[in-house]
PDB file of N, CA, C and O in Angstrom:
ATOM      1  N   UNK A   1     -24.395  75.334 -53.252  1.00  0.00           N
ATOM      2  CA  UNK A   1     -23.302  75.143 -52.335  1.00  0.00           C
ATOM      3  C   UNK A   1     -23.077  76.374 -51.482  1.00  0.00           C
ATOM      4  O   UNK A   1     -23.836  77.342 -51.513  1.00  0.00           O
ATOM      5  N   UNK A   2     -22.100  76.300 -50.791  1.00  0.00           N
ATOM      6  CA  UNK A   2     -21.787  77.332 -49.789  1.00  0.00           C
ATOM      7  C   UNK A   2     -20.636  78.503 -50.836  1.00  0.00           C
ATOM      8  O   UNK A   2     -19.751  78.277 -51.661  1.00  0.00           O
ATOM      9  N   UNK A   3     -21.242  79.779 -50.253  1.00  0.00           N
ATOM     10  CA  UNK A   3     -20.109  81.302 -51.362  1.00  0.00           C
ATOM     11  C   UNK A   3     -18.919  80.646 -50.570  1.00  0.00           C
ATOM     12  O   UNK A   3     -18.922  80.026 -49.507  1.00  0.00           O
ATOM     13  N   UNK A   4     -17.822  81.007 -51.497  1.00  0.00           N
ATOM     14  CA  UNK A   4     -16.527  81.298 -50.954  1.00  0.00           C
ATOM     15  C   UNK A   4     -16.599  81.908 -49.766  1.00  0.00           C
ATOM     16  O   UNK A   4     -17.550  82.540 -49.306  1.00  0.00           O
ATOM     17  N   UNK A   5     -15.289  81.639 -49.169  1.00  0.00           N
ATOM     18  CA  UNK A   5     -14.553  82.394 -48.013  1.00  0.00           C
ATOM     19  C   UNK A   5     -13.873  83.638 -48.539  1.00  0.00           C
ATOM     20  O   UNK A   5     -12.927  83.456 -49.305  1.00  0.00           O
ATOM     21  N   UNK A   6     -14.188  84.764 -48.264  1.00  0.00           N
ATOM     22  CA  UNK A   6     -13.455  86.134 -48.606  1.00  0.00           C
ATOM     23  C   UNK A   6     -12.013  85.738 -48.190  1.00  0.00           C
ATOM     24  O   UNK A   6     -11.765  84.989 -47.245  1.00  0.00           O
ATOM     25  N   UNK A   7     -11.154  86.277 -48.937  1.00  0.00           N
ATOM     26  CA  UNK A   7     -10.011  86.502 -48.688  1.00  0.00           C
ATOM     27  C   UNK A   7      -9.395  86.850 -47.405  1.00  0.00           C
ATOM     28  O   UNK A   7      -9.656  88.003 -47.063  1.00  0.00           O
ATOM     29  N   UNK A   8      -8.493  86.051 -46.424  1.00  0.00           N
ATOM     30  CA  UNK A   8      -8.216  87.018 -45.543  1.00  0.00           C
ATOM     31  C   UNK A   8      -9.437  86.800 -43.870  1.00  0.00           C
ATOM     32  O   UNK A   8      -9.254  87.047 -42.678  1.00  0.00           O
ATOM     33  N   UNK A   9     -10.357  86.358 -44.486  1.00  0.00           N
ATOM     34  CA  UNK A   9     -11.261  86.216 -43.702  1.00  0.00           C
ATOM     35  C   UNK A   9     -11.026  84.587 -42.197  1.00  0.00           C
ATOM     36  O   UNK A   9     -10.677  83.501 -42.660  1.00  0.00           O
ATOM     37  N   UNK A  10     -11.137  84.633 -41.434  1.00  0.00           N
ATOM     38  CA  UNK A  10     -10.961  83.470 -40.725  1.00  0.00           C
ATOM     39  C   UNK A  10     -11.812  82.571 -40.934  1.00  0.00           C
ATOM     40  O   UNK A  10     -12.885  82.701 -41.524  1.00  0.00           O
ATOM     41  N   UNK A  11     -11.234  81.336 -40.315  1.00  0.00           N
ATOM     42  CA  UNK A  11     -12.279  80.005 -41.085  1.00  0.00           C
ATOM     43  C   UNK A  11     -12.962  80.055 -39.929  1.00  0.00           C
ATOM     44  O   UNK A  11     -12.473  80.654 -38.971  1.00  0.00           O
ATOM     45  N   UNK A  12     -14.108  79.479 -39.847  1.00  0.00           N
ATOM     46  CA  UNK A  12     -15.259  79.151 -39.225  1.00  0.00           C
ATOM     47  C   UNK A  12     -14.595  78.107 -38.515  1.00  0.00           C
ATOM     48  O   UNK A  12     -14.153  77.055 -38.977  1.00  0.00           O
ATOM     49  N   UNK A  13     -14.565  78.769 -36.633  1.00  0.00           N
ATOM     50  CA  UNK A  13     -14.076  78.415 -35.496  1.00  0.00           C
ATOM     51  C   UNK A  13     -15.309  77.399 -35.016  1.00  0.00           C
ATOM     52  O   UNK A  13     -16.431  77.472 -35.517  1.00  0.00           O
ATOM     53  N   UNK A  14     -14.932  76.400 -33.932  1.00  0.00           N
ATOM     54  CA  UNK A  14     -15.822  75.705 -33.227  1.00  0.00           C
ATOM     55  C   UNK A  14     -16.450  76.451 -32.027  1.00  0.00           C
ATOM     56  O   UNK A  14     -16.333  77.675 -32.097  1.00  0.00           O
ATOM     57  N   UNK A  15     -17.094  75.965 -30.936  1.00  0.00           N
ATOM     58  CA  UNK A  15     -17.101  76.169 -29.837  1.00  0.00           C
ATOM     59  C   UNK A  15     -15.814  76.948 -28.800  1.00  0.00           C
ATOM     60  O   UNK A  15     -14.643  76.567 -28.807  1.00  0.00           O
ATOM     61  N   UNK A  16     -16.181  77.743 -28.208  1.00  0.00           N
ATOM     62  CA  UNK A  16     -14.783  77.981 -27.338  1.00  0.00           C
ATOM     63  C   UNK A  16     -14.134  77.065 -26.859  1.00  0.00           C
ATOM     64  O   UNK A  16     -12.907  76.988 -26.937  1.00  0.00           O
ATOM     65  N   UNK A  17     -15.149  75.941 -26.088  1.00  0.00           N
ATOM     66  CA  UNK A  17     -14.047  75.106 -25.236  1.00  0.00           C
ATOM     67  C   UNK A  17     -13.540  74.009 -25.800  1.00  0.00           C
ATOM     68  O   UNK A  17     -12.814  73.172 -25.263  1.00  0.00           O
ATOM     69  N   UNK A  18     -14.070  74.040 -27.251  1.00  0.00           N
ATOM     70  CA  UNK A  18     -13.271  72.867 -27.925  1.00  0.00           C
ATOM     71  C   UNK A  18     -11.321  72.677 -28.180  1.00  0.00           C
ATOM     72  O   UNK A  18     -10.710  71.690 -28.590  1.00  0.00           O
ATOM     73  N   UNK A  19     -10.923  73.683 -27.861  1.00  0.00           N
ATOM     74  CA  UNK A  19      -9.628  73.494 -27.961  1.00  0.00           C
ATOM     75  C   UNK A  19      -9.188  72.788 -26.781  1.00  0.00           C
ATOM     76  O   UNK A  19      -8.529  71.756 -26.644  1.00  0.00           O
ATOM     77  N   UNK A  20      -9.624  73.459 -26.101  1.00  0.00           N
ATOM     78  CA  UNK A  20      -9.493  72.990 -24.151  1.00  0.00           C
ATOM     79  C   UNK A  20      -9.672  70.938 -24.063  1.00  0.00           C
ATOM     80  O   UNK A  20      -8.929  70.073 -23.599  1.00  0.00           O
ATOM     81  N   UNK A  21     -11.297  70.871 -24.904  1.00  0.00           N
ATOM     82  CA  UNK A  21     -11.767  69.630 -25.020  1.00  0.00           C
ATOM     83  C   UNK A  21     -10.488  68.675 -25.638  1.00  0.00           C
ATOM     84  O   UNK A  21      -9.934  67.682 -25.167  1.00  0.00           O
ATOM     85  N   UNK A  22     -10.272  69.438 -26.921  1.00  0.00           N
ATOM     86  CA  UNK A  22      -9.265  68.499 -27.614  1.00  0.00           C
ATOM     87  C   UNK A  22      -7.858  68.244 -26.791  1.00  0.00           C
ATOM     88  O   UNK A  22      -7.217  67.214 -26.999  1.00  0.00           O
ATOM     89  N   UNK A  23      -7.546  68.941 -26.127  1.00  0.00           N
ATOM     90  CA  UNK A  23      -5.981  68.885 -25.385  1.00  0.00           C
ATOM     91  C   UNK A  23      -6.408  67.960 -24.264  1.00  0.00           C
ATOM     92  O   UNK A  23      -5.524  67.150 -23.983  1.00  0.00           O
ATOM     93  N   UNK A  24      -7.876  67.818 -23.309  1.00  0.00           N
ATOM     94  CA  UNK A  24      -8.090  67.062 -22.544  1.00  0.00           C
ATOM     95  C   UNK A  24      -8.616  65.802 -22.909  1.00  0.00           C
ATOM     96  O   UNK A  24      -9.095  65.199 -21.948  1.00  0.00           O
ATOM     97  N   UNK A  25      -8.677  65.215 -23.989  1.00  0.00           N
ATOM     98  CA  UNK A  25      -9.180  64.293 -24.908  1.00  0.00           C
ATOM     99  C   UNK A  25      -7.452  63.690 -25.116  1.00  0.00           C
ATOM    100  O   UNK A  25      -7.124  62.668 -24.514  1.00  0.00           O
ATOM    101  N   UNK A  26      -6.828  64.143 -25.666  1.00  0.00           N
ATOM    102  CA  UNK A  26      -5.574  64.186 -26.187  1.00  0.00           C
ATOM    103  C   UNK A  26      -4.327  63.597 -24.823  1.00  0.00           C
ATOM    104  O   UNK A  26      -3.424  62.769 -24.937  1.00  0.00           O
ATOM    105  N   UNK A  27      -4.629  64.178 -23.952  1.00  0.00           N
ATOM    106  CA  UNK A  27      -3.957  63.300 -22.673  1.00  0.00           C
ATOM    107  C   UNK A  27      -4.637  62.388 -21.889  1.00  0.00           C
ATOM    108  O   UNK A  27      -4.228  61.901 -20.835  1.00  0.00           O
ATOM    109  N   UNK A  28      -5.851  62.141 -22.526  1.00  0.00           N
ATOM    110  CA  UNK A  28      -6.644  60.934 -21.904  1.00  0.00           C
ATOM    111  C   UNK A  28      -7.349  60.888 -20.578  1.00  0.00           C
ATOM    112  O   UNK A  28      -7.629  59.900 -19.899  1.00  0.00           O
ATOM    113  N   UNK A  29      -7.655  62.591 -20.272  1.00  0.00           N
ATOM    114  CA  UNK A  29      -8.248  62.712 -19.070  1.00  0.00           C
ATOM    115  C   UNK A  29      -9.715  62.219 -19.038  1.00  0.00           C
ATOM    116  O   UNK A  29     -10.388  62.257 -20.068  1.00  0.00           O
ATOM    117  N   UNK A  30     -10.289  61.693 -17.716  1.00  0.00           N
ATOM    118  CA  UNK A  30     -11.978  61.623 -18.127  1.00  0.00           C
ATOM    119  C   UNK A  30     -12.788  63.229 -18.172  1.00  0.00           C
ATOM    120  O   UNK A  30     -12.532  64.218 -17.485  1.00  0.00           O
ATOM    121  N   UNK A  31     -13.855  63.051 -19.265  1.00  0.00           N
ATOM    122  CA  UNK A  31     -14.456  63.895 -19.015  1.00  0.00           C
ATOM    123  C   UNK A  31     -16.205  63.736 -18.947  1.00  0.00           C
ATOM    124  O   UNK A  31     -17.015  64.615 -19.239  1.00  0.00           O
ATOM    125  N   UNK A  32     -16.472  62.466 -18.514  1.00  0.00           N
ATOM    126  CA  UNK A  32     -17.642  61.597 -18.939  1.00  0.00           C
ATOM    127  C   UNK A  32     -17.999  60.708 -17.404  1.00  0.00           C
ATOM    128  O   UNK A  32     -17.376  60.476 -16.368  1.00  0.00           O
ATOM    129  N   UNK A  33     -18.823  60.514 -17.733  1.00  0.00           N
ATOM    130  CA  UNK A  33     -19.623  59.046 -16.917  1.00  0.00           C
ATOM    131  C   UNK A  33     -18.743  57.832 -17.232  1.00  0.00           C
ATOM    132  O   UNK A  33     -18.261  57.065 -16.399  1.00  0.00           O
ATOM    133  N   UNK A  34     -18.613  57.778 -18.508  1.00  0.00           N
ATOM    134  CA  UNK A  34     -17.687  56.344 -19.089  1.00  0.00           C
ATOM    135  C   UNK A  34     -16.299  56.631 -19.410  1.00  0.00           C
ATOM    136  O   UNK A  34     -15.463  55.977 -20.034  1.00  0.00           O
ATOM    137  N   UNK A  35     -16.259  57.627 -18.905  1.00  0.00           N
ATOM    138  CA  UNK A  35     -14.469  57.944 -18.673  1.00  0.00           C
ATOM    139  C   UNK A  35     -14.104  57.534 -16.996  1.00  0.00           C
ATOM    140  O   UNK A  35     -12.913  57.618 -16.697  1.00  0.00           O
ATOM    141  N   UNK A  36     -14.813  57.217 -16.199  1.00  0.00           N
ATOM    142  CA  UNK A  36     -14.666  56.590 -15.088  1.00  0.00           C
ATOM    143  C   UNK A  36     -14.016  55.660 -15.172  1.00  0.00           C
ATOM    144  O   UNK A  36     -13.895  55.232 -16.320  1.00  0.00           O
ATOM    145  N   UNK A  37     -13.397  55.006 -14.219  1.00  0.00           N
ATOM    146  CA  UNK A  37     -13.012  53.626 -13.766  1.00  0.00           C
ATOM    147  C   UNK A  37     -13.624  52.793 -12.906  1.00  0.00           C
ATOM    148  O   UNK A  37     -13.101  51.737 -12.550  1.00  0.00           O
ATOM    149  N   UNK A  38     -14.927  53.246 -12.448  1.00  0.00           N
ATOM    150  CA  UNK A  38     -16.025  52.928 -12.456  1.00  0.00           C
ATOM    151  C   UNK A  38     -17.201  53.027 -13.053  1.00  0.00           C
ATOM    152  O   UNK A  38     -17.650  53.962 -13.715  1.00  0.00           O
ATOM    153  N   UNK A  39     -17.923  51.470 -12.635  1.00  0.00           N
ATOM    154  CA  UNK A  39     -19.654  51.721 -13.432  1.00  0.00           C
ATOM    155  C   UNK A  39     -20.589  51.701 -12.033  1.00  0.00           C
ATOM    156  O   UNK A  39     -20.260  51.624 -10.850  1.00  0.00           O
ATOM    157  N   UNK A  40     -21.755  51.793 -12.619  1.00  0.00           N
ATOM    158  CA  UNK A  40     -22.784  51.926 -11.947  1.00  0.00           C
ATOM    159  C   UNK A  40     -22.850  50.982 -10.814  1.00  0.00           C
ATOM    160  O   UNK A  40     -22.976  51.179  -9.606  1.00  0.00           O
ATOM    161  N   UNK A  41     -22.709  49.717 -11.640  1.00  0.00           N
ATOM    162  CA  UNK A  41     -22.463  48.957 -11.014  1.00  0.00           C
ATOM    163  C   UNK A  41     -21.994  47.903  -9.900  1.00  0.00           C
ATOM    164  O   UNK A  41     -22.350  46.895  -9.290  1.00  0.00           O
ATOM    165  N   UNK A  42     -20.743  49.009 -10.086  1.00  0.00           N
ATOM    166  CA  UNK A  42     -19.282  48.647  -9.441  1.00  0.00           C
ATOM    167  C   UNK A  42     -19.769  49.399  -8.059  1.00  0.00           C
ATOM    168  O   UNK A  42     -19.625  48.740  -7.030  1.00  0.00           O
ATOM    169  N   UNK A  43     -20.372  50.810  -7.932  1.00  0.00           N
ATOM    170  CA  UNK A  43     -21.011  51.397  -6.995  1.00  0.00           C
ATOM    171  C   UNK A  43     -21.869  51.199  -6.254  1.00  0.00           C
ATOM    172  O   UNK A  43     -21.890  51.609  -5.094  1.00  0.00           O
ATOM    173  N   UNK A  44     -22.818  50.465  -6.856  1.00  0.00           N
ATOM    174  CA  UNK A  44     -24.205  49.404  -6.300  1.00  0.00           C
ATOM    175  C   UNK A  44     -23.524  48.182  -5.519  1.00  0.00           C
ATOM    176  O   UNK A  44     -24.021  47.675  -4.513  1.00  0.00           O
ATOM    177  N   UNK A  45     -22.604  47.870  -5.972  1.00  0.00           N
ATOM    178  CA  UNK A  45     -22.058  46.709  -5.054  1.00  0.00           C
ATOM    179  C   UNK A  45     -21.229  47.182  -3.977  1.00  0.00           C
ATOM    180  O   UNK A  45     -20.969  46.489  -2.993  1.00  0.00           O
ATOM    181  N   UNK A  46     -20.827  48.316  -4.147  1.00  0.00           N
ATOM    182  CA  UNK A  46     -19.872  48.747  -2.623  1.00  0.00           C
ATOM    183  C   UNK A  46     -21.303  49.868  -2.066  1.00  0.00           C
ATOM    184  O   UNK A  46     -21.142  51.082  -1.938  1.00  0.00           O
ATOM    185  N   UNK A  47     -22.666  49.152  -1.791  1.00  0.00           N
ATOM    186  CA  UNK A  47     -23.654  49.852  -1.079  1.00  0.00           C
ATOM    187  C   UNK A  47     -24.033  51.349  -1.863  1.00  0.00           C
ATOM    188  O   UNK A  47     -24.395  52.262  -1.120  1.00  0.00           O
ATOM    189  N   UNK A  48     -23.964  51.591  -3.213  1.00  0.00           N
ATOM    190  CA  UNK A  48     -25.129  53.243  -3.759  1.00  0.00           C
ATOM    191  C   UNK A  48     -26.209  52.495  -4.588  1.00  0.00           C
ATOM    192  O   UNK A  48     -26.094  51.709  -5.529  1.00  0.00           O
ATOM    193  N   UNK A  49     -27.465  53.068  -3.837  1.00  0.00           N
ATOM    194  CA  UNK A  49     -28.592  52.544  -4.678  1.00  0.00           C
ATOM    195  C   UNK A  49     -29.133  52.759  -5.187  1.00  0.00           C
ATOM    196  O   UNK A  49     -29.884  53.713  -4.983  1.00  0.00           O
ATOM    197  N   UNK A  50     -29.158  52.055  -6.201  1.00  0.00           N
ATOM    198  CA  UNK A  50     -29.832  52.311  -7.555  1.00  0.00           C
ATOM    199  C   UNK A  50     -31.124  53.448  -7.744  1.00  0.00           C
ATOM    200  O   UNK A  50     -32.293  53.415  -7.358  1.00  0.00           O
ATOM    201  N   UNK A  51     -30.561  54.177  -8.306  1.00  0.00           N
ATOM    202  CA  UNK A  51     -31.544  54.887  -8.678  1.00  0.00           C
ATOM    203  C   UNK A  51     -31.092  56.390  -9.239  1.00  0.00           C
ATOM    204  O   UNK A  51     -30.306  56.469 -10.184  1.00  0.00           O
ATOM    205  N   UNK A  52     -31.652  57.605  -8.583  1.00  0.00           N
ATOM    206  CA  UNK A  52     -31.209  59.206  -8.838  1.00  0.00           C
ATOM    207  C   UNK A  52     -30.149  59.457  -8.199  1.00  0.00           C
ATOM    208  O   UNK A  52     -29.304  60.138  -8.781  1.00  0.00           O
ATOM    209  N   UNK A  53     -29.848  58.936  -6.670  1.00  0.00           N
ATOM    210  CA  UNK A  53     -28.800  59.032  -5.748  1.00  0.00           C
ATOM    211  C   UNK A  53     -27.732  58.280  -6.537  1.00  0.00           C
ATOM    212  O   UNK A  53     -26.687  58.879  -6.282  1.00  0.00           O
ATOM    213  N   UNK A  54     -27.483  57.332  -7.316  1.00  0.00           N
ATOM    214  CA  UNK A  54     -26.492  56.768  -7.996  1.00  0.00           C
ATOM    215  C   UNK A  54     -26.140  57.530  -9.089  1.00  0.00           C
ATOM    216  O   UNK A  54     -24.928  57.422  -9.276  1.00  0.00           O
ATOM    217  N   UNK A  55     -26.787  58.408 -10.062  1.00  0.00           N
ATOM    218  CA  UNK A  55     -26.822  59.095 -10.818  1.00  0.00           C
ATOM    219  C   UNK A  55     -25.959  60.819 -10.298  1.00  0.00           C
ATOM    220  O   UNK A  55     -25.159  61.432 -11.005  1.00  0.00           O
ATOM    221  N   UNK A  56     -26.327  61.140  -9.243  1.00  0.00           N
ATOM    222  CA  UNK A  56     -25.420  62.151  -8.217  1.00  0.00           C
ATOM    223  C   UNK A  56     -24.315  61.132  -8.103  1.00  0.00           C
ATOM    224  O   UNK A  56     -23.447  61.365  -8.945  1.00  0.00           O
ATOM    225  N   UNK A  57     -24.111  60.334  -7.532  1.00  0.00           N
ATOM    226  CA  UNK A  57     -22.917  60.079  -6.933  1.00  0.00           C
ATOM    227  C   UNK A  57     -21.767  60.327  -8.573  1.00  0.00           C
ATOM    228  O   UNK A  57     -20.939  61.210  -8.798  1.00  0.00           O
ATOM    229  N   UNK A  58     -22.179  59.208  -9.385  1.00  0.00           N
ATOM    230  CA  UNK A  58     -21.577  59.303 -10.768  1.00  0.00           C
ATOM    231  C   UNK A  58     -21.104  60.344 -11.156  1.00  0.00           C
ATOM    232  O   UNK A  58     -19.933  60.423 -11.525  1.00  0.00           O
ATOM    233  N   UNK A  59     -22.395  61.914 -11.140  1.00  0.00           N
ATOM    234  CA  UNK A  59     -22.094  63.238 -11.857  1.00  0.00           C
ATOM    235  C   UNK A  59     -20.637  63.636 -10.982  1.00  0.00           C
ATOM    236  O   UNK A  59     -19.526  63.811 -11.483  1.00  0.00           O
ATOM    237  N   UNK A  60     -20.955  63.706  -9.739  1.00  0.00           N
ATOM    238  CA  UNK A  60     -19.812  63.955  -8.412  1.00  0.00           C
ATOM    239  C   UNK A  60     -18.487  63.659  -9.175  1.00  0.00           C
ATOM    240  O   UNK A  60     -17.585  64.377  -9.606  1.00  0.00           O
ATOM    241  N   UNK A  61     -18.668  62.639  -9.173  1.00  0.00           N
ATOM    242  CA  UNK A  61     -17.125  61.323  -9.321  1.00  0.00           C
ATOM    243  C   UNK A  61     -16.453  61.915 -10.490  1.00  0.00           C
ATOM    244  O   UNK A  61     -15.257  61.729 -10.716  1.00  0.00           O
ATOM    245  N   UNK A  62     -17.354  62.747 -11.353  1.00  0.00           N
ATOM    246  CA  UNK A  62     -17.002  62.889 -12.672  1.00  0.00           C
ATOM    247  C   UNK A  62     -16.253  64.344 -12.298  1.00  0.00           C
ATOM    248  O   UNK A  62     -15.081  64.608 -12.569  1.00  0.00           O
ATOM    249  N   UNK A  63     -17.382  65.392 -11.484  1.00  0.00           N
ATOM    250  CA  UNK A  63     -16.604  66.269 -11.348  1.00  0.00           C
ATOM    251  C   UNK A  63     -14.787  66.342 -10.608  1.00  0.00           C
ATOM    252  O   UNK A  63     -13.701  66.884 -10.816  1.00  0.00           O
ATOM    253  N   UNK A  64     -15.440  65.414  -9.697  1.00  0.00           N
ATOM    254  CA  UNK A  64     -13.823  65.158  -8.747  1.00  0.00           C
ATOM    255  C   UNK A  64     -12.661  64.964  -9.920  1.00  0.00           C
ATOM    256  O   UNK A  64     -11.696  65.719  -9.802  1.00  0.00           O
ATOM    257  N   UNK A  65     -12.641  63.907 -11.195  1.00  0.00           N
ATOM    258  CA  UNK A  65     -11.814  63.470 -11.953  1.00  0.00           C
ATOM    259  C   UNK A  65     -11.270  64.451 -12.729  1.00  0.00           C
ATOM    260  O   UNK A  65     -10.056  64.535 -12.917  1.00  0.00           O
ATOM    261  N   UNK A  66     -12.206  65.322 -13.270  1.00  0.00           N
ATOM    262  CA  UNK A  66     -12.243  66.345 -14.131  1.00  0.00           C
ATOM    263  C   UNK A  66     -11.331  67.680 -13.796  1.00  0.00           C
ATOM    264  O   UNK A  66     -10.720  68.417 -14.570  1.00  0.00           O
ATOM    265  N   UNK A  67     -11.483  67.727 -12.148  1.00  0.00           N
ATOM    266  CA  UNK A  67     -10.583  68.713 -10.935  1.00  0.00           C
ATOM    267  C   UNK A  67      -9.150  67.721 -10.925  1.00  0.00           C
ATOM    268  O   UNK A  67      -8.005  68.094 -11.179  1.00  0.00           O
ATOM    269  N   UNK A  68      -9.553  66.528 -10.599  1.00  0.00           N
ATOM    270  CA  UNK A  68      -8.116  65.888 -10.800  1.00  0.00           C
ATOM    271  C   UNK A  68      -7.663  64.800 -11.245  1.00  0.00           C
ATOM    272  O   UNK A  68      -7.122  64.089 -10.398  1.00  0.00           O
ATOM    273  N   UNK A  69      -7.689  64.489 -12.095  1.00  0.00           N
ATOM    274  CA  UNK A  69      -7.884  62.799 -13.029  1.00  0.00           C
ATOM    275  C   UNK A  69      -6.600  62.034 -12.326  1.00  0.00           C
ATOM    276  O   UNK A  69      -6.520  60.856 -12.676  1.00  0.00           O
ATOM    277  N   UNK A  70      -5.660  62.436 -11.477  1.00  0.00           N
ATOM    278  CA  UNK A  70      -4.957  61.030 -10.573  1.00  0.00           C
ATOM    279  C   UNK A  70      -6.039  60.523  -9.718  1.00  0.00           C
ATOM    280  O   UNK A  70      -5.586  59.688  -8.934  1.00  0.00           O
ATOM    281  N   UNK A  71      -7.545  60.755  -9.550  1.00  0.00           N
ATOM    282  CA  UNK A  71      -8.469  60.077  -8.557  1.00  0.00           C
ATOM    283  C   UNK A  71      -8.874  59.299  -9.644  1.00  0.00           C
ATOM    284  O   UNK A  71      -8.945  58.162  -9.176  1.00  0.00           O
ATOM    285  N   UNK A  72      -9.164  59.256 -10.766  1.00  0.00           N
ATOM    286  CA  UNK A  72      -9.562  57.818 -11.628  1.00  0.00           C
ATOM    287  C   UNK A  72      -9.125  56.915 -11.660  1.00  0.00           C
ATOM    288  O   UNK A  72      -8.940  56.231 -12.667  1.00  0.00           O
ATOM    289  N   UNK A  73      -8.774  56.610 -10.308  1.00  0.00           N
ATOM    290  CA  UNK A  73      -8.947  54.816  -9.965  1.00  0.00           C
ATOM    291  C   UNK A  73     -10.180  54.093  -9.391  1.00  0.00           C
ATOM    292  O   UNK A  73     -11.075  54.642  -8.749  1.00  0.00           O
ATOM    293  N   UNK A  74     -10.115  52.928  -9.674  1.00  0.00           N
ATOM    294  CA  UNK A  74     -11.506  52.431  -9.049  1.00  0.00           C
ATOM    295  C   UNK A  74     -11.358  52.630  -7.553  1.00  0.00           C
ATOM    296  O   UNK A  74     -12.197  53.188  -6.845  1.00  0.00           O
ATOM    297  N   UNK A  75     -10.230  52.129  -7.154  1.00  0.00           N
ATOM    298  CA  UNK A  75     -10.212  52.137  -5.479  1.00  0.00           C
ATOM    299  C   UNK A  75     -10.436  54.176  -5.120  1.00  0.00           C
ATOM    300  O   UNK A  75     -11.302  54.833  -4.541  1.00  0.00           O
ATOM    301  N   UNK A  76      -9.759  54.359  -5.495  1.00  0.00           N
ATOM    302  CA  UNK A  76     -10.371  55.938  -5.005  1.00  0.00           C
ATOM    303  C   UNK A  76     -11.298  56.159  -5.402  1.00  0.00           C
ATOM    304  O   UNK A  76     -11.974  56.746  -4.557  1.00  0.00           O
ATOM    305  N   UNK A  77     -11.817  56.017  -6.334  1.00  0.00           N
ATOM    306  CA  UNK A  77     -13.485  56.532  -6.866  1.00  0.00           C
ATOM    307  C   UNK A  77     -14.644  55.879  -5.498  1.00  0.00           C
ATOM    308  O   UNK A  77     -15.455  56.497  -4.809  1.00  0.00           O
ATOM    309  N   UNK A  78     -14.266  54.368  -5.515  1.00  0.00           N
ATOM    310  CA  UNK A  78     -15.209  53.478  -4.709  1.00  0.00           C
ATOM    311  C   UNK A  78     -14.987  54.441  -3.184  1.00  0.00           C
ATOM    312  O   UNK A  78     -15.985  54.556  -2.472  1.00  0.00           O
ATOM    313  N   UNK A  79     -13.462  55.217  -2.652  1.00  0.00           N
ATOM    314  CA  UNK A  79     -13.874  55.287  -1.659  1.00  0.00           C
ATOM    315  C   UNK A  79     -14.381  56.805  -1.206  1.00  0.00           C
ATOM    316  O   UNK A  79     -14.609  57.267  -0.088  1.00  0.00           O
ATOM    317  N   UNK A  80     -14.468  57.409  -2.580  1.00  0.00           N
ATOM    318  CA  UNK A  80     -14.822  58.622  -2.630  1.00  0.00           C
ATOM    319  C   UNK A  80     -16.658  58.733  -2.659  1.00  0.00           C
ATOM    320  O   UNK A  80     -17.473  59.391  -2.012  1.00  0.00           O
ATOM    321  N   UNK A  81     -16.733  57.964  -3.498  1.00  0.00           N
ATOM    322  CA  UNK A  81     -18.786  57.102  -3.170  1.00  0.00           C
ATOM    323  C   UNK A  81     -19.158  57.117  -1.913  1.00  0.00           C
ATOM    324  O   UNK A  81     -20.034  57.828  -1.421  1.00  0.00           O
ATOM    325  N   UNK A  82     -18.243  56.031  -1.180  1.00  0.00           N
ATOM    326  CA  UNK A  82     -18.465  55.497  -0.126  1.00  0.00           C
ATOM    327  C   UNK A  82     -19.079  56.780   1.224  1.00  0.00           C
ATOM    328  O   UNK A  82     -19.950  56.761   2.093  1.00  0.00           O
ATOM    329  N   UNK A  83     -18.190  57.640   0.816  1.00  0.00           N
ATOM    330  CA  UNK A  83     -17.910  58.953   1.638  1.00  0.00           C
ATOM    331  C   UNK A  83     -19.082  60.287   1.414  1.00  0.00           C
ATOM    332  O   UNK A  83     -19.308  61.397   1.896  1.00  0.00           O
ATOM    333  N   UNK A  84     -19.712  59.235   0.202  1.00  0.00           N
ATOM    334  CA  UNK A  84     -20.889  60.680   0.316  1.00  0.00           C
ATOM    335  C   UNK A  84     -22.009  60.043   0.469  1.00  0.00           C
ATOM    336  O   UNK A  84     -23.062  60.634   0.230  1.00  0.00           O
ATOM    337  N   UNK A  85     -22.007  58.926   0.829  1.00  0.00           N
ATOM    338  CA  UNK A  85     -22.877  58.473   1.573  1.00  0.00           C
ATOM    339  C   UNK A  85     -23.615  58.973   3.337  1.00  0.00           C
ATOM    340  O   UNK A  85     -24.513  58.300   3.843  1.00  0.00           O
TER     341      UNK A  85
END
């Protein structure tokens, strides 16, 4: 098994930005592809085509949400796509 923890000693921390993660997890911000309010899909049909360029647009969308999660709506996402076209 694993030695004891010395006395006094701190417990074995995560990642730095996991606290950050958990508080933005915790108010339900996106921080994902599938934290969107859009899919791929939904993008392909208002004209992004399929492919690597749909895959940019997505990463984008994600960053925009992430800067400000009141844009995770579909209608703003779709017209934020639309625009980097």
């Amino acid at each position: 098994g694993r030695p004891p923890r010395a006395l006094g000693a701190p417990a074995r921390l995560g990642p730095p930005w996991e606290p950050a993660a958990r508080r933005i997890r915790a108010r339900g911000d996106p921080l994902g592809r599938k934290d969107l309010r859009v899919t791929g899909r939904d993008l392909m049909e208002a004209g992004i085509p399929r492919g690597p360029k749909l895959g940019e647009v997505l990463d984008r969308l994600v960053e925009r949400v992430v800067e400000d999660p009141s844009l995770n709506t579909r209608e703003a996402l779709l017209t934020i796509a639309r625009e980097m076209l």
